[in-house]
Structures are given as structure tokens and as C-alpha cells.
N, CA and C atoms of all chains as a GROMACS GRO file, in nm:
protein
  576
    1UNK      N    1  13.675  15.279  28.637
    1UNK     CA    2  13.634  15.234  28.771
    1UNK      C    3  13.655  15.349  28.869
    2UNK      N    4  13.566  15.411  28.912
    2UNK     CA    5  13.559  15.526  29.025
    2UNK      C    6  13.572  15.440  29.194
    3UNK      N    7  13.691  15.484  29.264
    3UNK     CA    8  13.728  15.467  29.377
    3UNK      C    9  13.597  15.458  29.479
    4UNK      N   10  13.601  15.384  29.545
    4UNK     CA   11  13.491  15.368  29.680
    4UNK      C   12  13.472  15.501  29.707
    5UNK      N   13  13.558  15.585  29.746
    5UNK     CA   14  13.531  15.706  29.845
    5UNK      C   15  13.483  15.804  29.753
    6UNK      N   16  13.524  15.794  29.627
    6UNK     CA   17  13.463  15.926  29.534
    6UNK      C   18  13.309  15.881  29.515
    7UNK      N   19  13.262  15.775  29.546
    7UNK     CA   20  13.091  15.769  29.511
    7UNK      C   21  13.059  15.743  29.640
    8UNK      N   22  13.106  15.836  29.762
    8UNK     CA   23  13.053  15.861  29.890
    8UNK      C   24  12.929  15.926  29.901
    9UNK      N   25  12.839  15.917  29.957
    9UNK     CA   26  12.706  16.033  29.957
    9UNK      C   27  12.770  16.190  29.948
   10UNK      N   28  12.874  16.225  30.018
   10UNK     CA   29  12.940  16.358  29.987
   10UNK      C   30  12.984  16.372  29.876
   11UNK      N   31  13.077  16.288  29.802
   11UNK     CA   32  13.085  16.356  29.662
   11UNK      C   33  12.971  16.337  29.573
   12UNK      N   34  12.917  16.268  29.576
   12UNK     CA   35  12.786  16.225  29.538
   12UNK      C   36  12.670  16.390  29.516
   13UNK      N   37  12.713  16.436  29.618
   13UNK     CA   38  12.595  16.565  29.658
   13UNK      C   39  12.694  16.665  29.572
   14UNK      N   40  12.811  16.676  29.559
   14UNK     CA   41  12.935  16.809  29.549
   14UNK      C   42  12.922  16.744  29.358
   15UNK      N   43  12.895  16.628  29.304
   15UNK     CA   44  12.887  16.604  29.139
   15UNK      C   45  12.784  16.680  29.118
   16UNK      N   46  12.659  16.638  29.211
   16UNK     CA   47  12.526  16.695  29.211
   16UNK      C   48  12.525  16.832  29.179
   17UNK      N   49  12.573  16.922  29.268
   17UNK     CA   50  12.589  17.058  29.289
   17UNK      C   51  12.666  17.159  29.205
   18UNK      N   52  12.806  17.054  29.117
   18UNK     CA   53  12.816  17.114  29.029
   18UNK      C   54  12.781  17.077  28.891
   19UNK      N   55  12.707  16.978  28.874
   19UNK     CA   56  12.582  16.932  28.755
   19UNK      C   57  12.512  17.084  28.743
   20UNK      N   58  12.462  17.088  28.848
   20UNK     CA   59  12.335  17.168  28.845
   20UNK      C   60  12.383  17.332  28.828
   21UNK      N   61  12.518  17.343  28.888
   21UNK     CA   62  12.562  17.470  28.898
   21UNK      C   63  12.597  17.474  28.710
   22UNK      N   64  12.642  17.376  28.638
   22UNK     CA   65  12.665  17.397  28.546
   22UNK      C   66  12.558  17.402  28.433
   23UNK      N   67  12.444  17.344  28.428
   23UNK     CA   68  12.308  17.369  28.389
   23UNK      C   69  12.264  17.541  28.433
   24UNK      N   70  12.247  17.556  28.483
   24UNK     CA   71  12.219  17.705  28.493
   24UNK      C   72  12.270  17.813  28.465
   25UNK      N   73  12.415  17.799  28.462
   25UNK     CA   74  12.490  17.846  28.373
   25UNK      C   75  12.469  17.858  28.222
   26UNK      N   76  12.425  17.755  28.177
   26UNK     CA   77  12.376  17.720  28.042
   26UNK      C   78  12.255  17.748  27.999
   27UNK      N   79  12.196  17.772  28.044
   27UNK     CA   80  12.033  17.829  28.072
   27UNK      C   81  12.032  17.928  28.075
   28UNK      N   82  12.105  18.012  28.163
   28UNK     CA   83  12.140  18.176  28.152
   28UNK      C   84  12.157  18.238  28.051
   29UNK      N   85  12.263  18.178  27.970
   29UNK     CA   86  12.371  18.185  27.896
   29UNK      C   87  12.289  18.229  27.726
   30UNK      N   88  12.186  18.093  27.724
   30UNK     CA   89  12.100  18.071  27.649
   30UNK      C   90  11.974  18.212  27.638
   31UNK      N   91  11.957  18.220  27.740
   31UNK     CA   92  11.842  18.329  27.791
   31UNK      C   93  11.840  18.432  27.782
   32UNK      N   94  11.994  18.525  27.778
   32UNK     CA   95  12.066  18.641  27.759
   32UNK      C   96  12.016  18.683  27.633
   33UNK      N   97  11.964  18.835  27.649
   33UNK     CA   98  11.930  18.835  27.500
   33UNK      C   99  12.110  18.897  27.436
   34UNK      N  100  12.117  18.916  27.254
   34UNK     CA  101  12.198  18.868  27.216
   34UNK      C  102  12.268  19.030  27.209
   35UNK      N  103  12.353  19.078  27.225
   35UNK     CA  104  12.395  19.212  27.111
   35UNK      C  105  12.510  19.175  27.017
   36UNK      N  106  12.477  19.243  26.881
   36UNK     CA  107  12.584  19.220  26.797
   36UNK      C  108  12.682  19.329  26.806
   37UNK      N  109  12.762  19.390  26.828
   37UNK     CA  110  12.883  19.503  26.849
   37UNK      C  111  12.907  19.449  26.639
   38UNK      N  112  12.890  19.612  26.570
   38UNK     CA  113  12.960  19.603  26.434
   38UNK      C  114  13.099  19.649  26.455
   39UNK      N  115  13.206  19.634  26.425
   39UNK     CA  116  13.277  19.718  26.407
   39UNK      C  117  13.300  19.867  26.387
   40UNK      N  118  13.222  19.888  26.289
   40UNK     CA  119  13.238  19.989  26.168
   40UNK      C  120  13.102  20.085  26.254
   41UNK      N  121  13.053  20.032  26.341
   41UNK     CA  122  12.921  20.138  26.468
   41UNK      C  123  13.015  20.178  26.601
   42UNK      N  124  13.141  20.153  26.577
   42UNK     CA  125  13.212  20.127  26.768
   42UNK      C  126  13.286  20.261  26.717
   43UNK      N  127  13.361  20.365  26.872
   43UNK     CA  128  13.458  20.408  26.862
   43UNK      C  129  13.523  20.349  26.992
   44UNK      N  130  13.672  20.408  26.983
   44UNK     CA  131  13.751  20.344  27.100
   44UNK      C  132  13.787  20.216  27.071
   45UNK      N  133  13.882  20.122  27.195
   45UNK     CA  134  13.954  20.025  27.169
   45UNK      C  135  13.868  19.906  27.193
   46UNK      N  136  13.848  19.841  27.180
   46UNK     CA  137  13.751  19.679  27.224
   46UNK      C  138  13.838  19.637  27.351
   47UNK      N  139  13.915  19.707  27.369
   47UNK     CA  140  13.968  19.640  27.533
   47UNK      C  141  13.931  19.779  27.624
   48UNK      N  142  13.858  19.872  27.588
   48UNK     CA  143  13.860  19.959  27.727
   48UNK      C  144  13.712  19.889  27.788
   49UNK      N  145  13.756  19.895  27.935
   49UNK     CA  146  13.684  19.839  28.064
   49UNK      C  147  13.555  19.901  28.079
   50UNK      N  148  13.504  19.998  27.971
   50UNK     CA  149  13.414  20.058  28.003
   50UNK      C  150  13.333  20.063  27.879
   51UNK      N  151  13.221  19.998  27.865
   51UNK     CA  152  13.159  20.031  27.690
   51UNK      C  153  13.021  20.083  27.731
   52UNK      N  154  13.012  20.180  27.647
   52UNK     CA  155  12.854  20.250  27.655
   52UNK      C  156  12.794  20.193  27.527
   53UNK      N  157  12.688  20.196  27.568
   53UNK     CA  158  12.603  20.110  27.421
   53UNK      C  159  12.453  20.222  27.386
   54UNK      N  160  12.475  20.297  27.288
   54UNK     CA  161  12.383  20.412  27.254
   54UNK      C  162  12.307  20.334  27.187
   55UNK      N  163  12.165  20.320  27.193
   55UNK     CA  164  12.032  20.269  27.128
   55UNK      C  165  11.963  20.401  27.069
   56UNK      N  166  11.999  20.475  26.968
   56UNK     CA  167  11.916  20.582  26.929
   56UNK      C  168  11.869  20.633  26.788
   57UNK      N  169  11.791  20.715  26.764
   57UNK     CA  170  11.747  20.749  26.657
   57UNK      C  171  11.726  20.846  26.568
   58UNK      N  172  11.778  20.867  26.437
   58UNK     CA  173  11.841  20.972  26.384
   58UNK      C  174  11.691  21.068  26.408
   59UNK      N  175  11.612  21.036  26.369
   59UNK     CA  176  11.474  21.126  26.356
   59UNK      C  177  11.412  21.184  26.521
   60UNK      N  178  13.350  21.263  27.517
   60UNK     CA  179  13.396  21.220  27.677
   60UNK      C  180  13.485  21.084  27.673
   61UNK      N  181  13.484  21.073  27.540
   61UNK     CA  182  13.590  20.930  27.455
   61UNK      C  183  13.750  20.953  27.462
   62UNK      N  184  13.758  21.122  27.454
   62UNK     CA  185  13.872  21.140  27.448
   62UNK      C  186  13.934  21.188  27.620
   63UNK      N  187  13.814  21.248  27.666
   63UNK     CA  188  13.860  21.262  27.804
   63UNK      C  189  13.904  21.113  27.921
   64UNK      N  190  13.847  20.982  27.881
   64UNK     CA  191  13.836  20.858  27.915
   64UNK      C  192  13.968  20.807  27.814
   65UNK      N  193  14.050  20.879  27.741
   65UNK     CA  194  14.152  20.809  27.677
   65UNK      C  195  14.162  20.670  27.690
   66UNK      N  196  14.119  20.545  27.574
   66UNK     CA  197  14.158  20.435  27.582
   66UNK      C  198  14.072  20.348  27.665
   67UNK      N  199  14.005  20.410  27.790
   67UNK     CA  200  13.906  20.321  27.875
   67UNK      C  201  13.765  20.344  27.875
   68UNK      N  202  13.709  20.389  27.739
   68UNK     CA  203  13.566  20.439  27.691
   68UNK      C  204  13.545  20.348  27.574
   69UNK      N  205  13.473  20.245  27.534
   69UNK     CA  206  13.471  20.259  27.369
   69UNK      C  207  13.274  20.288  27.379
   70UNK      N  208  13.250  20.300  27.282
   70UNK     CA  209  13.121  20.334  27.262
   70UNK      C  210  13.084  20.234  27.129
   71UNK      N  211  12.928  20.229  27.159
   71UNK     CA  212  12.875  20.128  27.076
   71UNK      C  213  12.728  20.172  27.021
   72UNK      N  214  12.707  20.229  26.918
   72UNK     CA  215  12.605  20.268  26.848
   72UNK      C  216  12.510  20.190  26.806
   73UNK      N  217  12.385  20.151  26.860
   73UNK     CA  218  12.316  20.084  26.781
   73UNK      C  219  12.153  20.179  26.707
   74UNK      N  220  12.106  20.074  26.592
   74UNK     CA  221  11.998  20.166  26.516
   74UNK      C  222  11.890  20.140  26.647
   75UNK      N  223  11.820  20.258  26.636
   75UNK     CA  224  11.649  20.173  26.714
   75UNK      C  225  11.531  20.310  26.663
   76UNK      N  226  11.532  20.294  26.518
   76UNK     CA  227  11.445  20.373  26.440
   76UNK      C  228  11.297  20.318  26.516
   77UNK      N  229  11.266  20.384  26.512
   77UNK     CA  230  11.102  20.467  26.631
   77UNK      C  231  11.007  20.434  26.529
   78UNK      N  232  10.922  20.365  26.535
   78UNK     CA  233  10.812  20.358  26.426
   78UNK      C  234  10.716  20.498  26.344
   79UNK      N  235  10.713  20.557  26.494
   79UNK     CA  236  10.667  20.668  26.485
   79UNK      C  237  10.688  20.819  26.390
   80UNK      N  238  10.859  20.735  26.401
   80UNK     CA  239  10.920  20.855  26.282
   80UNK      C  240  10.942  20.782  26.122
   81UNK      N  241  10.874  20.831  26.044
   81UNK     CA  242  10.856  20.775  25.863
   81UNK      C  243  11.028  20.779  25.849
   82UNK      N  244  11.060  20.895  25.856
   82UNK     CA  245  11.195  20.890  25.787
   82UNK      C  246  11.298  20.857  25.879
   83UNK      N  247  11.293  20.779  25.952
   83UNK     CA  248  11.418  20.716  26.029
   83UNK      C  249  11.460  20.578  25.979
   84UNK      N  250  11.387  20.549  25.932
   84UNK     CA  251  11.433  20.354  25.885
   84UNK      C  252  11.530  20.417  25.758
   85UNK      N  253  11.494  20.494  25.674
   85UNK     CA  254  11.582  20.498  25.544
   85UNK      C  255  11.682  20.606  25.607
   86UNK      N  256  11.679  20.611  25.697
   86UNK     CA  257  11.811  20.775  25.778
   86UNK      C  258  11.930  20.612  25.834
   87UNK      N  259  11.836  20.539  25.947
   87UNK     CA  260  11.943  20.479  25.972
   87UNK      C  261  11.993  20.353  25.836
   88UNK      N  262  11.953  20.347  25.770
   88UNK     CA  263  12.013  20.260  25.664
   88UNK      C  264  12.119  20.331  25.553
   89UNK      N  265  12.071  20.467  25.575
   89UNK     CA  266  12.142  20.521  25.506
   89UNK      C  267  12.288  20.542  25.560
   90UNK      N  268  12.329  20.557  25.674
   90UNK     CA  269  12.416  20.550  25.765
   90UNK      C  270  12.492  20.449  25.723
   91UNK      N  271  12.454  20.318  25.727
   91UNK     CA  272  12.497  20.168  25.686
   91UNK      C  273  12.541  20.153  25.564
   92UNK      N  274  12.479  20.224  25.498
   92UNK     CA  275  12.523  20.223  25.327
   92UNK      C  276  12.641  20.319  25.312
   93UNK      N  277  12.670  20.422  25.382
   93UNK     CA  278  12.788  20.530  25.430
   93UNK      C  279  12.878  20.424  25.506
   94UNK      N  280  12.877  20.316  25.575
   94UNK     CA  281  12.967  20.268  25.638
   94UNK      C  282  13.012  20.165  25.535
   95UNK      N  283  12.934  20.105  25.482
   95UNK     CA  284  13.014  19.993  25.322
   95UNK      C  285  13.131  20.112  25.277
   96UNK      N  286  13.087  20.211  25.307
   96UNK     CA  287  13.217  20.242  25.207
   96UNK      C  288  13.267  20.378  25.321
   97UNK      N  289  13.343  20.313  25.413
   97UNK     CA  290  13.405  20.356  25.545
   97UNK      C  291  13.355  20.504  25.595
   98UNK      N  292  13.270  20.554  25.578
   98UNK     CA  293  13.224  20.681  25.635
   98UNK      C  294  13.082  20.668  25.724
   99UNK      N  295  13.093  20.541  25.748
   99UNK     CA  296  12.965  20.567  25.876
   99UNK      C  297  12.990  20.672  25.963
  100UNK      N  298  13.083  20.749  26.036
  100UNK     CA  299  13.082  20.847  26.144
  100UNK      C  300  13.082  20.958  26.082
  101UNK      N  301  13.108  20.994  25.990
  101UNK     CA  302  13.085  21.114  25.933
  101UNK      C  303  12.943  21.114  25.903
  102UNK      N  304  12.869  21.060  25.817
  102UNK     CA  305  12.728  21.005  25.837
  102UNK      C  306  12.644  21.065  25.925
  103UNK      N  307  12.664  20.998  25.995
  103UNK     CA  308  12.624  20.975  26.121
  103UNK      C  309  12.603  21.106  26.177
  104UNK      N  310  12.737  21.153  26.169
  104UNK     CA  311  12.729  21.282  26.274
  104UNK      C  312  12.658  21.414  26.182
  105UNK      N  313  12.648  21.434  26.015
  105UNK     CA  314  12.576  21.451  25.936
  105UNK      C  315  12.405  21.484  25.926
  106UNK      N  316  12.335  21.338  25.972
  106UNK     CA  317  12.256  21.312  25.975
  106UNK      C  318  12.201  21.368  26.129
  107UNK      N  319  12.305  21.366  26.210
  107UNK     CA  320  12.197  21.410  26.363
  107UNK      C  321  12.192  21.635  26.334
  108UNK      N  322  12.273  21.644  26.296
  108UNK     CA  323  12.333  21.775  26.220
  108UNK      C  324  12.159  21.839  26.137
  109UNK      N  325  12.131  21.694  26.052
  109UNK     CA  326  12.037  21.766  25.947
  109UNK      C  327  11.877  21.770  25.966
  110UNK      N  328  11.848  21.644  26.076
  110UNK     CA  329  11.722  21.605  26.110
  110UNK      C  330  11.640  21.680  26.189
  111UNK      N  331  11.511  21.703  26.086
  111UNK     CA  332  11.474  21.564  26.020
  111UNK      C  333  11.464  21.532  25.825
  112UNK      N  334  11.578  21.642  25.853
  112UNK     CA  335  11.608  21.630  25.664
  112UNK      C  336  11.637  21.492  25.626
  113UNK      N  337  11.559  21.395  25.620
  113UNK     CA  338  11.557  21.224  25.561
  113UNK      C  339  11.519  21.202  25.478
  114UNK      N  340  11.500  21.266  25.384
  114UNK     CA  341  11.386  21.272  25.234
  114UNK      C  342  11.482  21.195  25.146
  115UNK      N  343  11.446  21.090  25.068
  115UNK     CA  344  11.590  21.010  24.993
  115UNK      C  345  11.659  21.115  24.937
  116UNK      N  346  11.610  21.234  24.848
  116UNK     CA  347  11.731  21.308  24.768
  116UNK      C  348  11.838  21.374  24.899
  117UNK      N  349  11.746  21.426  25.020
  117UNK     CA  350  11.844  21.482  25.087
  117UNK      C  351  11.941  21.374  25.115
  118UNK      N  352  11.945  21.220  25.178
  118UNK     CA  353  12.026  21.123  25.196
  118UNK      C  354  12.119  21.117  25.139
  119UNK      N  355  12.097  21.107  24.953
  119UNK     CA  356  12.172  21.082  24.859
  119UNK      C  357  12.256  21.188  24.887
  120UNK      N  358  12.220  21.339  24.914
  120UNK     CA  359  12.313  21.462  24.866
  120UNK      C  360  12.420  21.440  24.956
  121UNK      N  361  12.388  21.411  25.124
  121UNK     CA  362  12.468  21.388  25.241
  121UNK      C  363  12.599  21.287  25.175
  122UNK      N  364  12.577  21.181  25.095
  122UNK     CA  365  12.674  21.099  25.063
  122UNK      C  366  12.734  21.179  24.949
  123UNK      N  367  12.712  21.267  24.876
  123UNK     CA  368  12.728  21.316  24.753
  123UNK      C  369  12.853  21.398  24.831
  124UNK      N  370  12.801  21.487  24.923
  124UNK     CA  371  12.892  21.545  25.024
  124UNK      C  372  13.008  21.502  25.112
  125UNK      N  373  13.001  21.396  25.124
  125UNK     CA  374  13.124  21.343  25.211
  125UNK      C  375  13.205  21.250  25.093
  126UNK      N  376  13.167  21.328  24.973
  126UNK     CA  377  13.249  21.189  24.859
  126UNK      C  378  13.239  21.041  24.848
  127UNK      N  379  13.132  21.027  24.883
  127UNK     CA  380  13.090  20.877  24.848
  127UNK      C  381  13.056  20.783  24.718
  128UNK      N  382  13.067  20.687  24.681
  128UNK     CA  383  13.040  20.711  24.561
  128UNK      C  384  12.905  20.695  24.533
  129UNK      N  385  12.876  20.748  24.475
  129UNK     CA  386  12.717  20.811  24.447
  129UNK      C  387  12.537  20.630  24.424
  130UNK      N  388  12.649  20.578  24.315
  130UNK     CA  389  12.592  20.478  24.223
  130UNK      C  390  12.565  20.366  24.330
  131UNK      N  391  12.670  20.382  24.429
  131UNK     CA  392  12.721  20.234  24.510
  131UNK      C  393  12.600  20.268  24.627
  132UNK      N  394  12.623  20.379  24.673
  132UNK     CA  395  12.563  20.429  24.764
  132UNK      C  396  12.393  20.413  24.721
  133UNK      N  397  12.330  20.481  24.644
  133UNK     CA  398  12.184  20.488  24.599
  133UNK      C  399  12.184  20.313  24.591
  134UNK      N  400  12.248  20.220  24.492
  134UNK     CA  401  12.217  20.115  24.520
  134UNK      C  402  12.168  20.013  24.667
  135UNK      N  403  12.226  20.062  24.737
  135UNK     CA  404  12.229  20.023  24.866
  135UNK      C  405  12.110  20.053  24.922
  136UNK      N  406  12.093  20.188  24.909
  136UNK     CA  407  11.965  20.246  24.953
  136UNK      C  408  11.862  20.233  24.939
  137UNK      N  409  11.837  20.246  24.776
  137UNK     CA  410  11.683  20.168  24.729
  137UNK      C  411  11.704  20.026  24.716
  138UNK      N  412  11.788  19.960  24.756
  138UNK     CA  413  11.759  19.769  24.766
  138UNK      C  414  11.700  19.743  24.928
  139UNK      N  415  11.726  19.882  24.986
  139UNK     CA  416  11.722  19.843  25.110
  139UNK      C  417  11.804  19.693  25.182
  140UNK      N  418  11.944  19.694  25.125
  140UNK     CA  419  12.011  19.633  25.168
  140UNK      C  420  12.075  19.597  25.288
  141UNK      N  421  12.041  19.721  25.410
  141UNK     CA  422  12.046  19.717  25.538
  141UNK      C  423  11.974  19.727  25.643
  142UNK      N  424  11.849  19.737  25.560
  142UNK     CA  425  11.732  19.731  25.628
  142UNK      C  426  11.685  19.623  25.736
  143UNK      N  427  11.740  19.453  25.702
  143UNK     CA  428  11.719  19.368  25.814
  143UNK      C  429  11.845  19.354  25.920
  144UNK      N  430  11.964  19.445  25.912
  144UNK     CA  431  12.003  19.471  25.997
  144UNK      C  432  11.989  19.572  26.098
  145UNK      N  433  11.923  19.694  26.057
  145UNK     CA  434  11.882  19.766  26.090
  145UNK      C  435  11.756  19.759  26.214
  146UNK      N  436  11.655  19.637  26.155
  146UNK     CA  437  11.556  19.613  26.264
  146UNK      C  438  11.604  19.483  26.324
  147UNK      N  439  11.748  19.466  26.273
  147UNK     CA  440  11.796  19.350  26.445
  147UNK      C  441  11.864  19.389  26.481
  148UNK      N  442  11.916  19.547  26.467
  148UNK     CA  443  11.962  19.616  26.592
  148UNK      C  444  11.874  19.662  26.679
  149UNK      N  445  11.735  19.669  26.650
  149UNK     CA  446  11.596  19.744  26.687
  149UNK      C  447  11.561  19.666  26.753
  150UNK      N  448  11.570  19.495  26.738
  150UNK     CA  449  11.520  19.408  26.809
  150UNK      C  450  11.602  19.365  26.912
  151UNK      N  451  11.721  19.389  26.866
  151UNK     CA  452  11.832  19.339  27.029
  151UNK      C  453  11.766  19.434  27.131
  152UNK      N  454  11.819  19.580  27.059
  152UNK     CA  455  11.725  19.675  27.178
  152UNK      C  456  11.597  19.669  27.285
  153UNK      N  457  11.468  19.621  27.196
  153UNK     CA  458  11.368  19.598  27.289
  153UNK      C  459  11.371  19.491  27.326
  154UNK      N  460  11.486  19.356  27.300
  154UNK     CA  461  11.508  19.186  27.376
  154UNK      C  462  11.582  19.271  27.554
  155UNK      N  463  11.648  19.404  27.539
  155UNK     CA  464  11.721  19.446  27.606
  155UNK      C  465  11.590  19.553  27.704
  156UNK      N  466  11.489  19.549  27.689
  156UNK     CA  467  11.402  19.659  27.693
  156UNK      C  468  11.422  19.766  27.702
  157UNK      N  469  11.499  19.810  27.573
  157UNK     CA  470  11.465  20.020  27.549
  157UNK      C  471  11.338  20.025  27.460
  158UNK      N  472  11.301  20.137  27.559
  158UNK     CA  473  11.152  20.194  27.483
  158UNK      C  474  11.167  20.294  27.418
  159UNK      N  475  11.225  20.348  27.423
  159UNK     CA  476  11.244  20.525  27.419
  159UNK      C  477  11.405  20.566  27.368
  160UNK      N  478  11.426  20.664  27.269
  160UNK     CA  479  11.535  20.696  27.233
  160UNK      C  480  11.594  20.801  27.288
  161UNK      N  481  11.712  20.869  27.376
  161UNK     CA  482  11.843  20.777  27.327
  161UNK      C  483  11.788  20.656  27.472
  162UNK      N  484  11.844  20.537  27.447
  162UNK     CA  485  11.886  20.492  27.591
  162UNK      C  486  12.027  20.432  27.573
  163UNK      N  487  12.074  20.490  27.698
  163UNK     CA  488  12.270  20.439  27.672
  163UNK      C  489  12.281  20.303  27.793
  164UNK      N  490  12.387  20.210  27.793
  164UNK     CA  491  12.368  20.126  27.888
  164UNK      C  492  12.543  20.120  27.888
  165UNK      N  493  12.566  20.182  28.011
  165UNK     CA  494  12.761  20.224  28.054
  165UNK      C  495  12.783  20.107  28.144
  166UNK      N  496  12.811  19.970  28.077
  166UNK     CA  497  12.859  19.857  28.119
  166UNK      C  498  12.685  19.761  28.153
  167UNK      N  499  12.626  19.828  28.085
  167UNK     CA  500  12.483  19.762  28.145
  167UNK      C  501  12.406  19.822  28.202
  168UNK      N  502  12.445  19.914  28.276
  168UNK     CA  503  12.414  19.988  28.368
  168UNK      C  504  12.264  20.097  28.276
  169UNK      N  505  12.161  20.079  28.288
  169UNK     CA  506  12.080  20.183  28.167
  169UNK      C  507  12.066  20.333  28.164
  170UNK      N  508  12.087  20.435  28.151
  170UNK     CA  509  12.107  20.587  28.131
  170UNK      C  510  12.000  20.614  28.013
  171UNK      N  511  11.853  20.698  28.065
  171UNK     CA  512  11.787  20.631  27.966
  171UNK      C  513  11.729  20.826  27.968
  172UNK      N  514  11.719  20.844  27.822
  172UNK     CA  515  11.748  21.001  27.805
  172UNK      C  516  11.859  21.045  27.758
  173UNK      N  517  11.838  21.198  27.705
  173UNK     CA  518  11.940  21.304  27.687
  173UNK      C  519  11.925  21.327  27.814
  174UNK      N  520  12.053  21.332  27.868
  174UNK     CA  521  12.115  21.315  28.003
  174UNK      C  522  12.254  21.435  28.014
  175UNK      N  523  12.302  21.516  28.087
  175UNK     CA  524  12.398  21.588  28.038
  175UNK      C  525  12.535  21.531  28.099
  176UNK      N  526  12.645  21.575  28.037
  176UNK     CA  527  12.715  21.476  28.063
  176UNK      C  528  12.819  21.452  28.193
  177UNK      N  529  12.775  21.538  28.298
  177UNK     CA  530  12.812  21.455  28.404
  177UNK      C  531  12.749  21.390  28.418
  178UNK      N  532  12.636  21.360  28.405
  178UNK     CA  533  12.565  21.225  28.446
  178UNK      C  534  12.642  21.086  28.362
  179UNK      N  535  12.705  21.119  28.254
  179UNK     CA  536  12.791  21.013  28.175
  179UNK      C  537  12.903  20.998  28.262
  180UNK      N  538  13.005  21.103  28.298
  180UNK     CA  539  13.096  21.090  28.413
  180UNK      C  540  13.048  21.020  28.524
  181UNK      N  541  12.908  21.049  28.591
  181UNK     CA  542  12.923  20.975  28.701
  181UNK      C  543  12.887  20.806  28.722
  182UNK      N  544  12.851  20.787  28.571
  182UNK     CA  545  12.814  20.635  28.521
  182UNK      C  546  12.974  20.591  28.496
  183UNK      N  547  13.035  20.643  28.434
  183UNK     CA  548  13.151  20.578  28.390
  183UNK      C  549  13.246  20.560  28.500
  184UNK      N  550  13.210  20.639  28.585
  184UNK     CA  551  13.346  20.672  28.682
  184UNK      C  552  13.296  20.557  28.794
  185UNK      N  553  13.142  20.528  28.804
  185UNK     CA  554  13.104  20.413  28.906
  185UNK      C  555  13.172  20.244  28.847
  186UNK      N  556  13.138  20.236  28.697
  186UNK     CA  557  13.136  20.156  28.611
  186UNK      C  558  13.329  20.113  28.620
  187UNK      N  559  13.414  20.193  28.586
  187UNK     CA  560  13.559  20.201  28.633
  187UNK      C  561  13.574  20.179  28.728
  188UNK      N  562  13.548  20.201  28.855
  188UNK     CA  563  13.546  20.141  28.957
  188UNK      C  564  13.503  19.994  28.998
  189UNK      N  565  13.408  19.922  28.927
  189UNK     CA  566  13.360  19.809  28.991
  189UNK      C  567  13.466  19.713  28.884
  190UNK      N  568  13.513  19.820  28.794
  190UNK     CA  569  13.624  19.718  28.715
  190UNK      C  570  13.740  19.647  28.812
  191UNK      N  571  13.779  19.517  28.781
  191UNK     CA  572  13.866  19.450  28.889
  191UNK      C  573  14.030  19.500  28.778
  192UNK      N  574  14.080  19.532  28.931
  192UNK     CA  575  14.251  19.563  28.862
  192UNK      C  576  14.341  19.473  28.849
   0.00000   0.00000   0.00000
């Protein structure tokens, strides 16, 4: 049983807002294309703040 | 510039063999078949060293050279056992749109070219910065 005041038109709009904020999130999320990081392709630590990602070709 | 960035650099290699070049699909697989048996960076650094020497015997000799084992290695190679990883590293790339080889991306950020390397300093050093402390 949800309280009178929590199904006010204001919270009503603020469920709304984060429904929707959370759908798009998910949509994004989904949309991102993917990278796989191998291990055994990385140098350096998996925690430094800074990763360069080389796309290149031996030839 | 891994070692000058001590600890706050890692780097991330991916394949994106060029259609254009015949002997790059069996160069970067060959790489992969060098990393089954822990010498992808030697490989690697090998192969940019020899190219566009990619001809399978030269491949094989490169592993012959860094002590690999020979049997394990050629197996790998002619099964083309890394070959569909190879073109879904190729495909993350153009889901990411690189056209053109090298392209580097320093937190996302795209660096697209042989670029010299202050231009890597001044990506990394922006990139370190927008890092939260």
C-alpha cells in the first residue's frame, strides 16, 4: 500500500523521470559498440587512469 | 611512453588487418598463435621489425626464432585458429569507426595516424587531467 502523498502528481512526475532516466541508460548501454580488452594484447596495469587503444596493422 | 607514464598508461592493441594488404590477416594471426604460447610482444614487435616479410615460411621462421614451439605454432596457423578473432577485433574497430591504420583512442579520445609522440603526451596529459582524484 503506497502512502497518499507518495502518489502525489509530484512524485508521480519524479517515478516518471527516473523510469525514463533509467531506460536510456539502458538503451545507451545496449547501443555502445562492444571492445573486448585480451589480456595477453595489453601492457601496463588495468587500473592506470589512462588506456590507449592502438587499432593497427602489421602490413 | 609506458614507462615514462609509470603505472598510469596501460595500452591496448587491437588487430585491424586492411583488406588491402594480402599478408596481414595471416601476420596478425600469427601474432595470436605467438601469444597461445606467451610471446605475443615479442611477436609483435618482430613482425612490425620485418614487414612486409608475411609469407607463411617467413611467419613460421619468426616463431622458430623466439623459441616457440614450432608444431603447436604452424598448427595454429594453417587451422587458422585465430582468424575469427582477429576480424572481431576488425569489427569492434569499424563498430568504433577507424578507417585507416594506426588509429589510437587515449581514453576515447581518437589520435588517428603516425602521430609523433608529443602529440601522445599531449593526449595523455589532457586525458590525466579530466581523471577525477
Amino acid at each position: 500500500m503506497i502512502p497518499g502523498s507518495l502518489r502525489s502528481p509530484w512524485c508521480v512526475r519524479v517515478y516518471t523521470i527516473v523510469a525514463a532516466s533509467i531506460l536510456a541508460c539502458a538503451l545507451t548501454a545496449a547501443a555502445a559498440p562492444r571492445l573486448t580488452v585480451e589480456p595477453i594484447m595489453t601492457k601496463g596495469p588495468a587500473t592506470a587512469p589512462v588506456t590507449i587503444i592502438e587499432f593497427s596493422d602489421y602490413q | 611512453m609506458l614507462k615514462e607514464y609509470d603505472g598510469r598508461v596501460r595500452l591496448v592493441f587491437k588487430d585491424f588487418p586492411l583488406p588491402s594488404h594480402e599478408l596481414a590477416m595471416a601476420a596478425h594471426e600469427a601474432a595470436r598463435c605467438a601469444g597461445a604460447q606467451q610471446r605475443y610482444w615479442p611477436y609483435h614487435d618482430r613482425l612490425f621489425k620485418e614487414q612486409p616479410r608475411f609469407q607463411r615460411d617467413a611467419l613460421v621462421g619468426y616463431a622458430r626464432d623466439l623459441g616457440l614451439d614450432r608444431e603447436r605454432f604452424t598448427r595454429c596457423l594453417d587451422s587458422h585458429a585465430e582468424a575469427a578473432r582477429v576480424r572481431a577485433s576488425r569489427d569492434e574497430g569499424r563498430a568504433l569507426g577507424v578507417k585507416s591504420t594506426p588509429t589510437f583512442m587515449v581514453n576515447g579520445s581518437p589520435l588517428i595516424g603516425a602521430q609523433p609522440v608529443e602529440a601522445f603526451r599531449q593526449a595523455i596529459n589532457e586525458a590525466l587531467q579530466k581523471v577525477p582524484r
